[in-house]
PyMOL Python script that loads the backbone (N, CA, C, O; Angstrom):
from pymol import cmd

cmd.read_pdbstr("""\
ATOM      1  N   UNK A   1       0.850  -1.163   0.000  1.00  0.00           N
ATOM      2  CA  UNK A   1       0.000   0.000   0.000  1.00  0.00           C
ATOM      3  C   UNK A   1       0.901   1.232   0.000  1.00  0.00           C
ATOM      4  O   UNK A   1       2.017   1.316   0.513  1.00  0.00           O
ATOM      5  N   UNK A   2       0.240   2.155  -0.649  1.00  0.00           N
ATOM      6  CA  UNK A   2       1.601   3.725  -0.782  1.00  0.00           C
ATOM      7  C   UNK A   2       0.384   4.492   0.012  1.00  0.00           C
ATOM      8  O   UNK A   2      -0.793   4.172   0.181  1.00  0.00           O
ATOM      9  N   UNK A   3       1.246   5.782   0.487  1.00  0.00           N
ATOM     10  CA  UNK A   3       0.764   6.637   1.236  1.00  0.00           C
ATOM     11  C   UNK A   3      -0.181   7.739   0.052  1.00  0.00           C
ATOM     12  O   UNK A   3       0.339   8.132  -0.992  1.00  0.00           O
ATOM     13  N   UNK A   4      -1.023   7.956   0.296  1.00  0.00           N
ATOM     14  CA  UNK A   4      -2.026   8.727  -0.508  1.00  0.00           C
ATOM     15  C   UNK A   4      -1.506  10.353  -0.467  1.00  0.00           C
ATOM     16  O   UNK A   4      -2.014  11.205  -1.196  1.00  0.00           O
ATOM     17  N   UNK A   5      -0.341  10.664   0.567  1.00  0.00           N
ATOM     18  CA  UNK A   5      -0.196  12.069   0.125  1.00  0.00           C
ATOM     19  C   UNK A   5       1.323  12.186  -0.382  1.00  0.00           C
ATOM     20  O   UNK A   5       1.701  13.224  -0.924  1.00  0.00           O
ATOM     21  N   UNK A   6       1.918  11.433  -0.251  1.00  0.00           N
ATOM     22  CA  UNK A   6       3.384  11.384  -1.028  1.00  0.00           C
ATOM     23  C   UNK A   6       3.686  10.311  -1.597  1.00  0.00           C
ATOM     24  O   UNK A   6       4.884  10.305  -1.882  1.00  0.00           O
ATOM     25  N   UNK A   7       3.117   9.330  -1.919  1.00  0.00           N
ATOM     26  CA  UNK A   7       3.324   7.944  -2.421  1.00  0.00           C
ATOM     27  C   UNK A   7       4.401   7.323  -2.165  1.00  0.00           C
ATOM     28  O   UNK A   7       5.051   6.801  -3.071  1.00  0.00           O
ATOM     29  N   UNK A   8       4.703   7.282  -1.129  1.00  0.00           N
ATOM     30  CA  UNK A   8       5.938   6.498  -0.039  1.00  0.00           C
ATOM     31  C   UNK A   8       5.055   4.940   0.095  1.00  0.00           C
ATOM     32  O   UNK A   8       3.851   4.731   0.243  1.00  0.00           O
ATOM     33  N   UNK A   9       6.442   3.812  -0.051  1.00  0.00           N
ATOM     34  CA  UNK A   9       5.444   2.863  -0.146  1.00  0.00           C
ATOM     35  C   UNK A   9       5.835   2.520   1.691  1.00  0.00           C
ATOM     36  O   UNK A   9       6.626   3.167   2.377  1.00  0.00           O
ATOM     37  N   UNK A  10       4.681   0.863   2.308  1.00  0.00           N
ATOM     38  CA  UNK A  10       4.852   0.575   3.829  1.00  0.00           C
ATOM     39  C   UNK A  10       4.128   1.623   4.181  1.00  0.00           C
ATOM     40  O   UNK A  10       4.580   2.236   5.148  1.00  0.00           O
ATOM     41  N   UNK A  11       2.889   2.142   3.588  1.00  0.00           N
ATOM     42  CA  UNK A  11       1.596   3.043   4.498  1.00  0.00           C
ATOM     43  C   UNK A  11       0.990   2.413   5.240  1.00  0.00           C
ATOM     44  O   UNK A  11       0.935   1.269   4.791  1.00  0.00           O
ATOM     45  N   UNK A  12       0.305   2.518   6.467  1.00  0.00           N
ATOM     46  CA  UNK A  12      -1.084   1.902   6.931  1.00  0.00           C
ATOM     47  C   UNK A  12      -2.147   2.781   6.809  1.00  0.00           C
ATOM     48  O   UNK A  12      -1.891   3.919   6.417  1.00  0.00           O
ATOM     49  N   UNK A  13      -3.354   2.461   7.083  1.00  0.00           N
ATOM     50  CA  UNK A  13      -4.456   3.342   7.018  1.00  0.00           C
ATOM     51  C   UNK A  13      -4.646   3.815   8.549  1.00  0.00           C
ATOM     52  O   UNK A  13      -4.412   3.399   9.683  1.00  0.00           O
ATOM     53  N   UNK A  14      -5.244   4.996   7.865  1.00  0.00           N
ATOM     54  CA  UNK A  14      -5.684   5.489   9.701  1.00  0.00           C
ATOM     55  C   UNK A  14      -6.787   6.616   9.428  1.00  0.00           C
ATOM     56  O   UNK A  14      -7.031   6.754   8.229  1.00  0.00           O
ATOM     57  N   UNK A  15      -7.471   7.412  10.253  1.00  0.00           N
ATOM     58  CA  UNK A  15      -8.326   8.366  10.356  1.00  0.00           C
ATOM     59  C   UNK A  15      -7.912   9.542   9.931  1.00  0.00           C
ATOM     60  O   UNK A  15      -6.913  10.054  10.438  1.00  0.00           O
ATOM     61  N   UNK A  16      -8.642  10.182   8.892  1.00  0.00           N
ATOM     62  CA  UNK A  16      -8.294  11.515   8.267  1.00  0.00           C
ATOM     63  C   UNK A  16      -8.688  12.219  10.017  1.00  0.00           C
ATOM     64  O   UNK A  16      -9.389  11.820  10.947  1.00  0.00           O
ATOM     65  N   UNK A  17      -7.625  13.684   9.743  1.00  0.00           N
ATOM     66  CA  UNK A  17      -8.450  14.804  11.009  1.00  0.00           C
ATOM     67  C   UNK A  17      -9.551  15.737   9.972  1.00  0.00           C
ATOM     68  O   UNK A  17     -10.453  16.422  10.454  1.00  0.00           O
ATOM     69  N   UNK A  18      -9.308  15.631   8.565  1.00  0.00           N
ATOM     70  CA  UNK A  18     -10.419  16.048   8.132  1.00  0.00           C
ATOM     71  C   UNK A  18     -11.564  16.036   7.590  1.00  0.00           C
ATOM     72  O   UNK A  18     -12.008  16.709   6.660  1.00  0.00           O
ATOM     73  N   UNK A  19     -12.192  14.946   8.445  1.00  0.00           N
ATOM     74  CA  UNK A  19     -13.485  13.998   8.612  1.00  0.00           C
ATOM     75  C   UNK A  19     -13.352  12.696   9.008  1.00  0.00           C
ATOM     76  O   UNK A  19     -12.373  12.179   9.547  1.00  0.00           O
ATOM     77  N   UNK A  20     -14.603  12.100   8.648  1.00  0.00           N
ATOM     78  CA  UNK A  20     -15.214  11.066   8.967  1.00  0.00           C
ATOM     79  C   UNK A  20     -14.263  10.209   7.664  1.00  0.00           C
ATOM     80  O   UNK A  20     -14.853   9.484   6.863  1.00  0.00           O
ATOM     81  N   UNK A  21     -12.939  10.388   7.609  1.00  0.00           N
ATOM     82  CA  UNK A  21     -12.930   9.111   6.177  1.00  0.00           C
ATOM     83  C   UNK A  21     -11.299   8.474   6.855  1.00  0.00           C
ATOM     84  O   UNK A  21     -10.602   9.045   7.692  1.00  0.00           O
ATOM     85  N   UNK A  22     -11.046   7.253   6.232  1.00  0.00           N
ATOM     86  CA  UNK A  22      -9.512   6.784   6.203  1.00  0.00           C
ATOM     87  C   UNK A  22      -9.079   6.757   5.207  1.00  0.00           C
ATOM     88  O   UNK A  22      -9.630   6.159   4.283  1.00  0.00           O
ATOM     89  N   UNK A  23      -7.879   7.440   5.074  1.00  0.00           N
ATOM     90  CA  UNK A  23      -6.590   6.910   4.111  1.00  0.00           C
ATOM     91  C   UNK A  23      -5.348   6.536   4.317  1.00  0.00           C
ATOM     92  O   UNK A  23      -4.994   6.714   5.482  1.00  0.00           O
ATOM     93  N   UNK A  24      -4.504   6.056   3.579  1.00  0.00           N
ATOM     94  CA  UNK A  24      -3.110   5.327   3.657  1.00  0.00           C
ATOM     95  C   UNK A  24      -2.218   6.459   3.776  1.00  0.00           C
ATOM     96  O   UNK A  24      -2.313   7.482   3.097  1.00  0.00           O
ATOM     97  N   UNK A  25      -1.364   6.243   4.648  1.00  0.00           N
ATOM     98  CA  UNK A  25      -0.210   7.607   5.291  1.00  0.00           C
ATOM     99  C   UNK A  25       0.937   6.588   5.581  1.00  0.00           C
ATOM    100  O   UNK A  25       0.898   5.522   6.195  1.00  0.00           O
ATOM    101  N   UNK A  26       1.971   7.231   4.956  1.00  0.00           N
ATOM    102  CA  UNK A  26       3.045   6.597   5.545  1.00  0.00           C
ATOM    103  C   UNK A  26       3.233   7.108   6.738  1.00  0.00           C
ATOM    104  O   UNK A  26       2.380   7.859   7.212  1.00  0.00           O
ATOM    105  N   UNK A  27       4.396   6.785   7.439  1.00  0.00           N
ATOM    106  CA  UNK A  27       4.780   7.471   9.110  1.00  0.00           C
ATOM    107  C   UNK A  27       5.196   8.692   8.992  1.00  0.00           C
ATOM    108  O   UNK A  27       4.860   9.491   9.867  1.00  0.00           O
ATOM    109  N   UNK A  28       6.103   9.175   7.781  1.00  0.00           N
ATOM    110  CA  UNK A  28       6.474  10.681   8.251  1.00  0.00           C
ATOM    111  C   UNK A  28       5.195  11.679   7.968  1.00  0.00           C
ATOM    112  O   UNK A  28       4.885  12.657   8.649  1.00  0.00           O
ATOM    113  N   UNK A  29       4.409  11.091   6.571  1.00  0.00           N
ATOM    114  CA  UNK A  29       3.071  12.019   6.630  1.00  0.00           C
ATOM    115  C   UNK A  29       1.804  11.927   7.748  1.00  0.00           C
ATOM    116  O   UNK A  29       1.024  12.736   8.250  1.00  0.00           O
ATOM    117  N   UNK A  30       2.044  10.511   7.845  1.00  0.00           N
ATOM    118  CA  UNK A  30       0.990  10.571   9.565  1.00  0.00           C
ATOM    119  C   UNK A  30       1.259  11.355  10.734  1.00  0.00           C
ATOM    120  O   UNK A  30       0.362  11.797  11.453  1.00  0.00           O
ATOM    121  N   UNK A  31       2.814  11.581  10.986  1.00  0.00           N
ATOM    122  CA  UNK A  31       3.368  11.467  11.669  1.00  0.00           C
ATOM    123  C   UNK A  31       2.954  13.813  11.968  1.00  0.00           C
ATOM    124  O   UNK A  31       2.773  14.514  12.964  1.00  0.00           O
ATOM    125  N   UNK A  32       2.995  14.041  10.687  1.00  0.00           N
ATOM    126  CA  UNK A  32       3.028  15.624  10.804  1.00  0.00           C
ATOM    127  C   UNK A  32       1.695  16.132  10.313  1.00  0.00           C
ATOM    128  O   UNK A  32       1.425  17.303  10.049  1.00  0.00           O
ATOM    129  N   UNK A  33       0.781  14.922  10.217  1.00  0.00           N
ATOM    130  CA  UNK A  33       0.100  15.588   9.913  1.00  0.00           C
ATOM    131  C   UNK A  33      -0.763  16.023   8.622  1.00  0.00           C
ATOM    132  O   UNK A  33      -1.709  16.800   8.756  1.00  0.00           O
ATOM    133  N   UNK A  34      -0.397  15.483   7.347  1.00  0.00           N
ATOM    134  CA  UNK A  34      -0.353  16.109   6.096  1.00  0.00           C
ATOM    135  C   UNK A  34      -1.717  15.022   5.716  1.00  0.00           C
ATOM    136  O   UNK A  34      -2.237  14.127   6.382  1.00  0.00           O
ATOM    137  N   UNK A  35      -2.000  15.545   4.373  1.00  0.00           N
ATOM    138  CA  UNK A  35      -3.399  15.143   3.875  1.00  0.00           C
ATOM    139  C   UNK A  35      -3.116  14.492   2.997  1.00  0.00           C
ATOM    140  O   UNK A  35      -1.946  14.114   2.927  1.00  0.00           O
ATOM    141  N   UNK A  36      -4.166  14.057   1.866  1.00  0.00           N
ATOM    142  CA  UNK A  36      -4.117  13.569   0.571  1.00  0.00           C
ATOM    143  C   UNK A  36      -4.496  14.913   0.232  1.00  0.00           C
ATOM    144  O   UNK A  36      -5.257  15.601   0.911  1.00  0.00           O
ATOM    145  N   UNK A  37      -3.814  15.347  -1.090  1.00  0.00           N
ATOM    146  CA  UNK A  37      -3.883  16.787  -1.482  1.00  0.00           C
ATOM    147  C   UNK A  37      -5.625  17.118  -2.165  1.00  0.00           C
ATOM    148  O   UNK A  37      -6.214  18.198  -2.130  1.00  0.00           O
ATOM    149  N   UNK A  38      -5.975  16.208  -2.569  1.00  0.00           N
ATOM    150  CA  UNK A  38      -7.394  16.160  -3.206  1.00  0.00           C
ATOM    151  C   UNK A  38      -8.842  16.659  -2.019  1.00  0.00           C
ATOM    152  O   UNK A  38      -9.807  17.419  -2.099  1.00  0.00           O
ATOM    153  N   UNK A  39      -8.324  15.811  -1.073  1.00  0.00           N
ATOM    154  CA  UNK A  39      -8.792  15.818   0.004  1.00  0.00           C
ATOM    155  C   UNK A  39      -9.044  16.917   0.789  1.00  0.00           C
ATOM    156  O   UNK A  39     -10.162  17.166   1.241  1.00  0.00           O
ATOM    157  N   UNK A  40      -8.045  17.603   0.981  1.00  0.00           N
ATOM    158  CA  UNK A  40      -7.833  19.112   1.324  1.00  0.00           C
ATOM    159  C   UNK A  40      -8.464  20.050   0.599  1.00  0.00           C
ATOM    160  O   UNK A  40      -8.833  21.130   1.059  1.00  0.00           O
ATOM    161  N   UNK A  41      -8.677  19.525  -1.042  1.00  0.00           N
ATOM    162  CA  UNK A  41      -9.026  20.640  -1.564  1.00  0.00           C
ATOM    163  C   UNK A  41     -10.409  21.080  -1.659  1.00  0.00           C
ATOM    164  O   UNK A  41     -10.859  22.198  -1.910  1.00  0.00           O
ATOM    165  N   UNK A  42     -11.119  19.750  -1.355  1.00  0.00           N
ATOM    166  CA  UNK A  42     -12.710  19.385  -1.196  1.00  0.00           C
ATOM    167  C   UNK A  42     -13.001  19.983  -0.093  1.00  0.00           C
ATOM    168  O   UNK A  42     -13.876  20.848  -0.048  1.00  0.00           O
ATOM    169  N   UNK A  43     -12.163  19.524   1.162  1.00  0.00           N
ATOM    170  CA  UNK A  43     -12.655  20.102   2.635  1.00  0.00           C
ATOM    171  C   UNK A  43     -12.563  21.942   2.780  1.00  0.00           C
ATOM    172  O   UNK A  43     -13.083  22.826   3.462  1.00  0.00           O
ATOM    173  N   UNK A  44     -11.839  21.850   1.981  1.00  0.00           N
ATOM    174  CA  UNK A  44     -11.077  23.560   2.011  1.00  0.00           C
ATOM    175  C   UNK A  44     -12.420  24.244   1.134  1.00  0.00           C
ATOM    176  O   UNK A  44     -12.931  25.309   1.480  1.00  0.00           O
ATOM    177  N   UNK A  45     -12.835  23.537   0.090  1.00  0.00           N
ATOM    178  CA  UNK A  45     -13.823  23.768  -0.384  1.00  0.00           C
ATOM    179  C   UNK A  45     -15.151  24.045   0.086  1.00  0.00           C
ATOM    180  O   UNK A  45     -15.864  25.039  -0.059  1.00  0.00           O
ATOM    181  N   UNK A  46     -15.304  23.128   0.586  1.00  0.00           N
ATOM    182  CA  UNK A  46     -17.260  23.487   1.315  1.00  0.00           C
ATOM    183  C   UNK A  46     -16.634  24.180   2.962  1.00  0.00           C
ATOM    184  O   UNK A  46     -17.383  23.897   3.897  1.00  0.00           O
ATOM    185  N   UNK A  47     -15.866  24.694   3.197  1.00  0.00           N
ATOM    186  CA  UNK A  47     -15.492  25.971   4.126  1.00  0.00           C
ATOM    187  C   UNK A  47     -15.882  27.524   3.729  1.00  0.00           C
ATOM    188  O   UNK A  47     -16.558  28.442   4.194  1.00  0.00           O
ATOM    189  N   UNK A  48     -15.188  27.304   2.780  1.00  0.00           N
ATOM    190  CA  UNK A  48     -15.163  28.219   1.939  1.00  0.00           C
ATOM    191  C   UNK A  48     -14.033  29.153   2.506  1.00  0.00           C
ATOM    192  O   UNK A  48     -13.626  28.828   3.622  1.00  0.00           O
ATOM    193  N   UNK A  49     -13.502  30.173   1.973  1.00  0.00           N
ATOM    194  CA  UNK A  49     -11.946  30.382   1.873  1.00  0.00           C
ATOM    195  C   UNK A  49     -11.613  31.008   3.631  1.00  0.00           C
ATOM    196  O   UNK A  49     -10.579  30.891   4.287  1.00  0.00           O
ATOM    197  N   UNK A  50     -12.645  31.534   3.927  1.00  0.00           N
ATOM    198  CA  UNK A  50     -12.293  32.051   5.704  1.00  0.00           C
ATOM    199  C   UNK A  50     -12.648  30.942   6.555  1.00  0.00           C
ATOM    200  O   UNK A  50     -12.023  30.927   7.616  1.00  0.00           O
ATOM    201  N   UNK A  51     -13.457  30.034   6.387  1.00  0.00           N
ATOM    202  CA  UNK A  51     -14.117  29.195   6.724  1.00  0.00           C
ATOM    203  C   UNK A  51     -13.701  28.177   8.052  1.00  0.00           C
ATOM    204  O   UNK A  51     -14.246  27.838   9.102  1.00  0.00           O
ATOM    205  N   UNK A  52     -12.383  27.899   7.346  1.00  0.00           N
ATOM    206  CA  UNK A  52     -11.758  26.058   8.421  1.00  0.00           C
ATOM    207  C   UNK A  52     -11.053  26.790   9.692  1.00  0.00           C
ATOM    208  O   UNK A  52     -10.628  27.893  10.037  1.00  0.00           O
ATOM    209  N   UNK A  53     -11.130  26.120   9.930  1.00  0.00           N
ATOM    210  CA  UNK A  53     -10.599  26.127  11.932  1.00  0.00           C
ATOM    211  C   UNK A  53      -8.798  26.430  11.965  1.00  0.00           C
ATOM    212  O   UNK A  53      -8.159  25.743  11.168  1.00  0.00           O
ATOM    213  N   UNK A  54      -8.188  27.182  12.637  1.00  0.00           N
ATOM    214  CA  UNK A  54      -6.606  28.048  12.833  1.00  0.00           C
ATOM    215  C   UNK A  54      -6.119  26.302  12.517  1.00  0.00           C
ATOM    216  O   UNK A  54      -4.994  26.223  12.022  1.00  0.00           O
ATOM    217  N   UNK A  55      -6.587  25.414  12.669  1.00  0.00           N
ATOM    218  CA  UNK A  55      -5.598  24.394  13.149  1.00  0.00           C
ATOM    219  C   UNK A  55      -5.184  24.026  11.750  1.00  0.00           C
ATOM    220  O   UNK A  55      -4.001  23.860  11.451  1.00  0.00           O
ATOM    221  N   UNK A  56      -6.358  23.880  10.743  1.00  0.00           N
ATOM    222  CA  UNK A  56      -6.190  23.176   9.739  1.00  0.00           C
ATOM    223  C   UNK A  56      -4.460  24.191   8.825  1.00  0.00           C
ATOM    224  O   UNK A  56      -3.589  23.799   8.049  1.00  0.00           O
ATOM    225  N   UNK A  57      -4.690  25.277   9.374  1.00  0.00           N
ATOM    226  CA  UNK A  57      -3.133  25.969   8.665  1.00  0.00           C
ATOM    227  C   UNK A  57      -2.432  25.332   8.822  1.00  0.00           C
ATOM    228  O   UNK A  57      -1.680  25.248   7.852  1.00  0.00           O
ATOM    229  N   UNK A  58      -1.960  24.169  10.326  1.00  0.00           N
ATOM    230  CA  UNK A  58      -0.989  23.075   9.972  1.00  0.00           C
ATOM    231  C   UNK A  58      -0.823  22.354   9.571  1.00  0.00           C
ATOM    232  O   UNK A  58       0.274  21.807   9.459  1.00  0.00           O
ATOM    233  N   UNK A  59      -2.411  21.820   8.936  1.00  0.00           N
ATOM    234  CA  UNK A  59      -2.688  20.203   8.202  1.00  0.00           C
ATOM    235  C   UNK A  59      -1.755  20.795   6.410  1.00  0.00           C
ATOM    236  O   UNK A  59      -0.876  20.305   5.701  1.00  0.00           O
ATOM    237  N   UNK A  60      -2.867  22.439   6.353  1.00  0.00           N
ATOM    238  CA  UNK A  60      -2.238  22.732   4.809  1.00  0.00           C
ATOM    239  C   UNK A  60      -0.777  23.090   4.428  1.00  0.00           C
ATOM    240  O   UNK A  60      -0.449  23.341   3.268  1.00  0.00           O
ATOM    241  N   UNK A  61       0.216  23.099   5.652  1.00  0.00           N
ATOM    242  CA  UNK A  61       1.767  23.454   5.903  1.00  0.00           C
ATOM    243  C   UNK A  61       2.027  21.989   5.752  1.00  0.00           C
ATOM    244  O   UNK A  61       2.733  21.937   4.745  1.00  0.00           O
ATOM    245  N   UNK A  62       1.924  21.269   6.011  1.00  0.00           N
ATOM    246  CA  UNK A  62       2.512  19.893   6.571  1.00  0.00           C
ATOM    247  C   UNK A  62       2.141  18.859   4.991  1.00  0.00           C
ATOM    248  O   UNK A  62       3.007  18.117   4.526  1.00  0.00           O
ATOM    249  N   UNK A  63       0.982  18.976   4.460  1.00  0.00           N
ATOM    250  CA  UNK A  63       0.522  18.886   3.193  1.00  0.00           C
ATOM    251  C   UNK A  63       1.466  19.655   2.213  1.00  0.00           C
ATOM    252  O   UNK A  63       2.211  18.746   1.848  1.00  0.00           O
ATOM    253  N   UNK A  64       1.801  20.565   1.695  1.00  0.00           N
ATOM    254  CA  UNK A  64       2.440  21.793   1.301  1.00  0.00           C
ATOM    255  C   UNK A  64       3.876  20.870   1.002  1.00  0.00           C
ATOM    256  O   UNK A  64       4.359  20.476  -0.060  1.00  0.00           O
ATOM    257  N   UNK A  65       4.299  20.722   2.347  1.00  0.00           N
ATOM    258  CA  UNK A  65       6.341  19.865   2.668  1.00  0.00           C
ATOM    259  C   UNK A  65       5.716  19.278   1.845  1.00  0.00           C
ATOM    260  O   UNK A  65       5.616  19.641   0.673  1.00  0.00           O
ATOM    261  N   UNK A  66       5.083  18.050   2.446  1.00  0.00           N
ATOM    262  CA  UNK A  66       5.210  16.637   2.023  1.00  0.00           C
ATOM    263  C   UNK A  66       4.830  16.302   0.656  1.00  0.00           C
ATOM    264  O   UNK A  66       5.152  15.160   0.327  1.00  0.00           O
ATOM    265  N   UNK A  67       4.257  16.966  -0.185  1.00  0.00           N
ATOM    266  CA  UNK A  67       3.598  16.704  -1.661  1.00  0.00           C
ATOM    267  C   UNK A  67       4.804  17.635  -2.518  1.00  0.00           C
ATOM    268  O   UNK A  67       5.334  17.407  -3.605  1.00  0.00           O
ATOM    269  N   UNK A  68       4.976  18.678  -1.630  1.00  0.00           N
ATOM    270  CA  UNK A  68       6.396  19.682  -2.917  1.00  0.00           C
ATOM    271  C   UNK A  68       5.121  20.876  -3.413  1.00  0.00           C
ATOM    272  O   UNK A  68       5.520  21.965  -3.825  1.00  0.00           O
ATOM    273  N   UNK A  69       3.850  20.651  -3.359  1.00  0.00           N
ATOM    274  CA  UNK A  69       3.338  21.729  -3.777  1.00  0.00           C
ATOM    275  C   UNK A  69       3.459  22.667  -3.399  1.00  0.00           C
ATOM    276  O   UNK A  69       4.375  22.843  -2.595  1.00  0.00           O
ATOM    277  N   UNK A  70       2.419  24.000  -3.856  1.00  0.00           N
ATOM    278  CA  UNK A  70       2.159  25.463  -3.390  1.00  0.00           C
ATOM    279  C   UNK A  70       1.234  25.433  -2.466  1.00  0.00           C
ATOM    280  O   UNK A  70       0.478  24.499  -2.195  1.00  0.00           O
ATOM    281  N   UNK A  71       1.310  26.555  -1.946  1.00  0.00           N
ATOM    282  CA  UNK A  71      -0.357  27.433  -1.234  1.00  0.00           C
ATOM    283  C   UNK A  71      -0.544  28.020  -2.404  1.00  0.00           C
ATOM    284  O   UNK A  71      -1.755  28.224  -2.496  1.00  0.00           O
ATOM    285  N   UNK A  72       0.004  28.401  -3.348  1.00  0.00           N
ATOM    286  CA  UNK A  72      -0.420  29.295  -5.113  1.00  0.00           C
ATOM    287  C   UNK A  72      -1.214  28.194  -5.290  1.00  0.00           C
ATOM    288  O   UNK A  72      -2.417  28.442  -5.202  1.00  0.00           O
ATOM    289  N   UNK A  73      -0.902  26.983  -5.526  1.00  0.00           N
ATOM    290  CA  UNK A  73      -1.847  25.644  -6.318  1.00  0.00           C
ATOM    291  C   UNK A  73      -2.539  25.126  -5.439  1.00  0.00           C
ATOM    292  O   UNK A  73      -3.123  24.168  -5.945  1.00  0.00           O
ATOM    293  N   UNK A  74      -2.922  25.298  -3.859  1.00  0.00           N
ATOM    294  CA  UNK A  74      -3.952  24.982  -3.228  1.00  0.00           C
ATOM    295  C   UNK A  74      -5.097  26.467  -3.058  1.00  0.00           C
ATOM    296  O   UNK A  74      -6.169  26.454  -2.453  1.00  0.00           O
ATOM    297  N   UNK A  75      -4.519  27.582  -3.736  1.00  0.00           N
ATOM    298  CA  UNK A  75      -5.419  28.482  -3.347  1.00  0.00           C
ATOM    299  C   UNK A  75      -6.020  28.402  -4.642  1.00  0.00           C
ATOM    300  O   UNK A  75      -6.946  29.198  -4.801  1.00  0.00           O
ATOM    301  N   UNK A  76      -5.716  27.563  -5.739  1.00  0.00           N
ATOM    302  CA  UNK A  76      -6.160  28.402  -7.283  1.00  0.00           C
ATOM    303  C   UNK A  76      -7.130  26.983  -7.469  1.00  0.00           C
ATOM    304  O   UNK A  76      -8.165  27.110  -8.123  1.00  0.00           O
ATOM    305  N   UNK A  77      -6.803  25.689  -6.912  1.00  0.00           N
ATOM    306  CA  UNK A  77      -7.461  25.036  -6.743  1.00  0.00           C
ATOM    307  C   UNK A  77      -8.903  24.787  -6.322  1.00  0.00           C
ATOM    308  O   UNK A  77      -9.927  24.339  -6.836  1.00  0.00           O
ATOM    309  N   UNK A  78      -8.492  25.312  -5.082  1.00  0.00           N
ATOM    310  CA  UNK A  78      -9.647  25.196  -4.407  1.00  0.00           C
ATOM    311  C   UNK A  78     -10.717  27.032  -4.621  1.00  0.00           C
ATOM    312  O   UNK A  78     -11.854  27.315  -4.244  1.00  0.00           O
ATOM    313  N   UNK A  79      -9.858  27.720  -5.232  1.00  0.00           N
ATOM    314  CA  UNK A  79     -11.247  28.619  -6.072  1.00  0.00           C
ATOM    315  C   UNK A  79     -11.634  27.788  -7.321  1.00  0.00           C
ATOM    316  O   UNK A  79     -12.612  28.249  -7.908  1.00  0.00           O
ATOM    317  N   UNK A  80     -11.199  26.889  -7.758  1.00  0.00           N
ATOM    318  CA  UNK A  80     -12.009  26.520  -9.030  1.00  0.00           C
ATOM    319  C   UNK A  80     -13.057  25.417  -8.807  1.00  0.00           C
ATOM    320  O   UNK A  80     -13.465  24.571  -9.602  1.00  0.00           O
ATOM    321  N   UNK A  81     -13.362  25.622  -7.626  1.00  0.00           N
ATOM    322  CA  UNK A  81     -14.552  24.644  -7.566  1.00  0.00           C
ATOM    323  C   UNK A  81     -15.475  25.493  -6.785  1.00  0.00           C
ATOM    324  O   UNK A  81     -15.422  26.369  -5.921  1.00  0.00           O
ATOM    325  N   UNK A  82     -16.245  24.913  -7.401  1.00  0.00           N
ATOM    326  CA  UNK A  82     -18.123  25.619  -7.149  1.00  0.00           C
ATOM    327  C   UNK A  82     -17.818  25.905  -5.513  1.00  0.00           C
ATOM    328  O   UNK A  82     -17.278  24.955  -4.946  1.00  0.00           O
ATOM    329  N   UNK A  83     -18.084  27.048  -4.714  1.00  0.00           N
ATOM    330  CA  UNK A  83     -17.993  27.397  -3.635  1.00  0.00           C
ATOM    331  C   UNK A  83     -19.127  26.137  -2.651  1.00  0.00           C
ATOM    332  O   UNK A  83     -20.216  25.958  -3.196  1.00  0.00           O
ATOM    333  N   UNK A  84     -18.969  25.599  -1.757  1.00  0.00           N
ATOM    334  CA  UNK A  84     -20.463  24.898  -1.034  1.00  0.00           C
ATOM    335  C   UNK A  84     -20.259  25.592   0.517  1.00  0.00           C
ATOM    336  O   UNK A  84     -19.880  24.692   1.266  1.00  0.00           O
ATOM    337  N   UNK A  85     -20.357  26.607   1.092  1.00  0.00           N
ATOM    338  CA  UNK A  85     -20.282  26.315   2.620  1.00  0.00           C
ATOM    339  C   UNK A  85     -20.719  25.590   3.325  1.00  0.00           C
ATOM    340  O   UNK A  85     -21.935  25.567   3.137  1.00  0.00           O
ATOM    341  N   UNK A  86     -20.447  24.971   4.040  1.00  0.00           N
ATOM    342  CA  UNK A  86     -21.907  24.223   5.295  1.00  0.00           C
ATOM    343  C   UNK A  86     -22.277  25.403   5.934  1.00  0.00           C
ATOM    344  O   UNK A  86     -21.589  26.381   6.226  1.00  0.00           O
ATOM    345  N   UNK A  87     -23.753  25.119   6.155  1.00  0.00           N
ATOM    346  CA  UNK A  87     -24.284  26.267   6.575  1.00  0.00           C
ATOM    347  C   UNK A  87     -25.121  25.415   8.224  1.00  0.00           C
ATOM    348  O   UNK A  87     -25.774  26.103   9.010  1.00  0.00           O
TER     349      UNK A  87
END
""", "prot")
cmd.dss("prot")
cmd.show_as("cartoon", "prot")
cmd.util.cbc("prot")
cmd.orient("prot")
């Protein structure tokens, strides 16, 4: 099994912190924290851009290391999808 946010292989599954779902994390991405980048962009999504809780700034830092991406390509991302807040 590979880790769903850096594709490191020797993942286990465990509990997203951003919801109700599991995915495969290796130890250093479990370990800090980091997401599946898709994942983030959905949750980041039905927030809507002021929306998510101070904490999640470390899930999207720790996501950020571990994938090599941007906050440029998680912010341009997650405006290109239909806004949903929970209300």
């Amino acid at each position: 099994m590979t880790c769903e946010v850096c594709g490191a292989p020797d993942a286990v599954v465990a509990s997203s912190v951003l919801g109700a779902m599991s995915c495969a994390y290796c130890h250093d991405c479990l370990v800090c924290g980091a997401e599946p980048w898709d994942m983030l962009v959905v949750s980041l999504s039905c927030c809507g851009p002021d929306g998510h809780a101070l904490w999640v700034e470390d899930v999207i830092a720790a996501t950020i290391k571990r994938t090599g991406r941007t906050r440029e390509e998680l912010d341009e991302e997650v405006a290109a999808l239909e806004p949903r807040p929970l209300q």
